[in-house]
C-alpha positions as CSV (number, residue, x, y, z in Angstrom):
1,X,21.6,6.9,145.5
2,X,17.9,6.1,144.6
3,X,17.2,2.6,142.9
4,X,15.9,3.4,139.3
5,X,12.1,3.4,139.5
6,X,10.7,2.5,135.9
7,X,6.8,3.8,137.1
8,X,8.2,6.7,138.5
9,X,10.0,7.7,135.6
10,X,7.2,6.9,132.9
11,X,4.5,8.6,134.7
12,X,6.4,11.7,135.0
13,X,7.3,12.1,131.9
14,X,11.1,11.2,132.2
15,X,11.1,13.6,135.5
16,X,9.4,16.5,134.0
17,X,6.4,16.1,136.3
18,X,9.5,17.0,138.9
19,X,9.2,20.3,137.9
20,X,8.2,22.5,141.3
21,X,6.1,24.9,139.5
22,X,2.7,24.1,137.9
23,X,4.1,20.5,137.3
24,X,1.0,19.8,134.9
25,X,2.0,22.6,132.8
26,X,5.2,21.9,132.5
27,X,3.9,18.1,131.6
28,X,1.9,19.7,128.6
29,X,5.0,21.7,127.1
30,X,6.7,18.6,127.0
31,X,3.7,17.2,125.0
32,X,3.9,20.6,123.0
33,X,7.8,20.0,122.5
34,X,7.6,16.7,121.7
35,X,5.1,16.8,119.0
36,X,6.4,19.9,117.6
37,X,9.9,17.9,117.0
38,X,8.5,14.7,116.4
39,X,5.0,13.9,116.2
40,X,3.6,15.9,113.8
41,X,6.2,14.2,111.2
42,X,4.2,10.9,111.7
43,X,1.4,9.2,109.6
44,X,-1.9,9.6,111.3
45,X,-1.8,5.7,112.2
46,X,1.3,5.8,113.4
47,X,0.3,8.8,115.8
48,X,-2.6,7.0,117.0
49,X,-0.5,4.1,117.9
50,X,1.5,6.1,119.7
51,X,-1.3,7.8,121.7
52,X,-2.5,4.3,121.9
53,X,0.6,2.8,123.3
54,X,0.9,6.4,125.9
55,X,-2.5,5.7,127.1
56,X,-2.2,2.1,128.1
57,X,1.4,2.8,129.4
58,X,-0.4,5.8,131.5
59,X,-3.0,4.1,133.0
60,X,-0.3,1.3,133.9
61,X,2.2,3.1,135.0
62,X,0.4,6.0,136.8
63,X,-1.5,3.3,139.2
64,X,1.5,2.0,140.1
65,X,3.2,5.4,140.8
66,X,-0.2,6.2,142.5
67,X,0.7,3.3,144.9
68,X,4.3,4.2,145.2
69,X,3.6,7.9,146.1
70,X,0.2,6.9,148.1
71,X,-1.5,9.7,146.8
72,X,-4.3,9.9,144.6
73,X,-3.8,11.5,141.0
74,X,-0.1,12.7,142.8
75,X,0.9,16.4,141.0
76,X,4.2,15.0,139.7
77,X,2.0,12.5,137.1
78,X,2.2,14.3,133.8
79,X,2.1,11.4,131.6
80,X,-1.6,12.2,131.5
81,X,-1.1,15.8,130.0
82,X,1.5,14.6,127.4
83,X,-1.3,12.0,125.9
84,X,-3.9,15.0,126.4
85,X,-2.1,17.3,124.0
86,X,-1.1,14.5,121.7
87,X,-5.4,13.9,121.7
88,X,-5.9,17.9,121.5
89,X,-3.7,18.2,118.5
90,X,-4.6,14.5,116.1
91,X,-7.4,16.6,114.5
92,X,-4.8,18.6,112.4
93,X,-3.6,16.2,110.7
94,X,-5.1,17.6,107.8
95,X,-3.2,20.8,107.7
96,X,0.0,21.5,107.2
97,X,2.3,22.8,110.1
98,X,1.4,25.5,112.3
99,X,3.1,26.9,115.3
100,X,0.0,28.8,116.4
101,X,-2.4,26.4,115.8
102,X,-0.3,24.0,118.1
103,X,0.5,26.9,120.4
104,X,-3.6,27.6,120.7
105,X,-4.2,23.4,121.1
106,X,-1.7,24.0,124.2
107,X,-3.8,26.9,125.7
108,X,-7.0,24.9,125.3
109,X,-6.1,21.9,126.4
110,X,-4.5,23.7,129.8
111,X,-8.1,25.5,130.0
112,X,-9.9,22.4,130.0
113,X,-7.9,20.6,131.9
114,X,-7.4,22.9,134.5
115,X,-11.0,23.8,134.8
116,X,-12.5,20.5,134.0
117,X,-16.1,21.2,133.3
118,X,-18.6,18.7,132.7
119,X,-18.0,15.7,132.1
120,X,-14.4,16.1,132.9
121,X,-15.0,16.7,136.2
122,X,-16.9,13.9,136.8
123,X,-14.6,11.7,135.2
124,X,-12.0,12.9,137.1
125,X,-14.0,12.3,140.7
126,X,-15.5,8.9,139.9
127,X,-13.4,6.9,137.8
128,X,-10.4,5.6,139.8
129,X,-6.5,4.6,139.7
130,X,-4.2,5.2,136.3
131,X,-7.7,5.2,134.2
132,X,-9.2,8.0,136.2
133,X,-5.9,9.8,135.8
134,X,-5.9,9.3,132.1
135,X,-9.4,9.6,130.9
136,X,-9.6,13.0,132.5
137,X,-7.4,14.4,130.6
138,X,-8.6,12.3,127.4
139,X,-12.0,14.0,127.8
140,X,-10.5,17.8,128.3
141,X,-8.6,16.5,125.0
142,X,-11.3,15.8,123.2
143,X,-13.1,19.2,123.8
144,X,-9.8,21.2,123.2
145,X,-9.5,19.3,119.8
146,X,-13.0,20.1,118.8
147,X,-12.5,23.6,119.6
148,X,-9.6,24.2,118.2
149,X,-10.8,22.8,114.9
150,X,-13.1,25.6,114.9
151,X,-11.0,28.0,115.8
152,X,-9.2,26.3,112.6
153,X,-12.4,26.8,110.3
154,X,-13.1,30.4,111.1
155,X,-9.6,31.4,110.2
156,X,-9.4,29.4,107.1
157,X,-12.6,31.1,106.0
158,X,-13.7,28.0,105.6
């Protein structure tokens, strides 16, 4: 039997990064599933102390399984994508509930992140270790969220 491995276990998402298809994918439905049952019901401080407390556990944690697994950004880290739909979705806050909006925050967010366009490609090439990992996938956050609040305006009329 393995001996528990506390990195190993936080950077994939309590194993979910395990998952042998599209393990980044799956990393983001967890996100999706998670803030679905849980996160949305939060204040908006407390949800950015949780994404807070995700990111600085990432980057910790994902250098360490980095080490352990002596590959760089290794496919079963998905902590990253859990704190990049978190990101992609703390601009609703201001609306109530929506399935399809946090159903379209998923598909961005997988879009960016998948394609990384500028700057998130260059983020993810020069910046190194658990930061590199997580502010990737920070930055394809941030674009998703903008877009999505867009998306949000134009079909509020607004």
């Amino acid at each position: 039997m393995k001996k528990f491995n506390l990195p190993i276990l936080i950077s994939t998402f309590f194993y979910v990064g395990l998952f042998p298809y599209a393990p980044g994918t799956a990393g983001s439905i967890a996100g999706f599933i998670v803030y679905v049952l849980l996160m949305r019901l939060l204040n908006p401080y407390e949800y950015i102390i949780i994404c807070l407390f995700v990111f600085v556990a990432g980057v910790y944690y994902t250098s360490r399984a980095e080490k352990l697994l002596k590959v760089k950004d290794p496919p079963p880290v998905v902590i990253d994508e859990v704190l990049g739909y978190f990101i992609t979705m703390a601009g609703g806050f201001w609306l109530p509930f929506s399935i399809l909006y946090a159903f379209a925050g998923l598909l961005l967010f997988r879009v960016f992140d998948i394609l990384k366009p500028f700057p998130i490609r260059y983020v993810d090439e020069k910046m190194g270790s658990g930061l590199g990992i997580m502010l990737d996938d920070v930055v394809a956050a941030i674009f998703s969220a903008i877009i999505l609040r867009f998306i949000i305006l134009i079909a509020a009329g607004i």
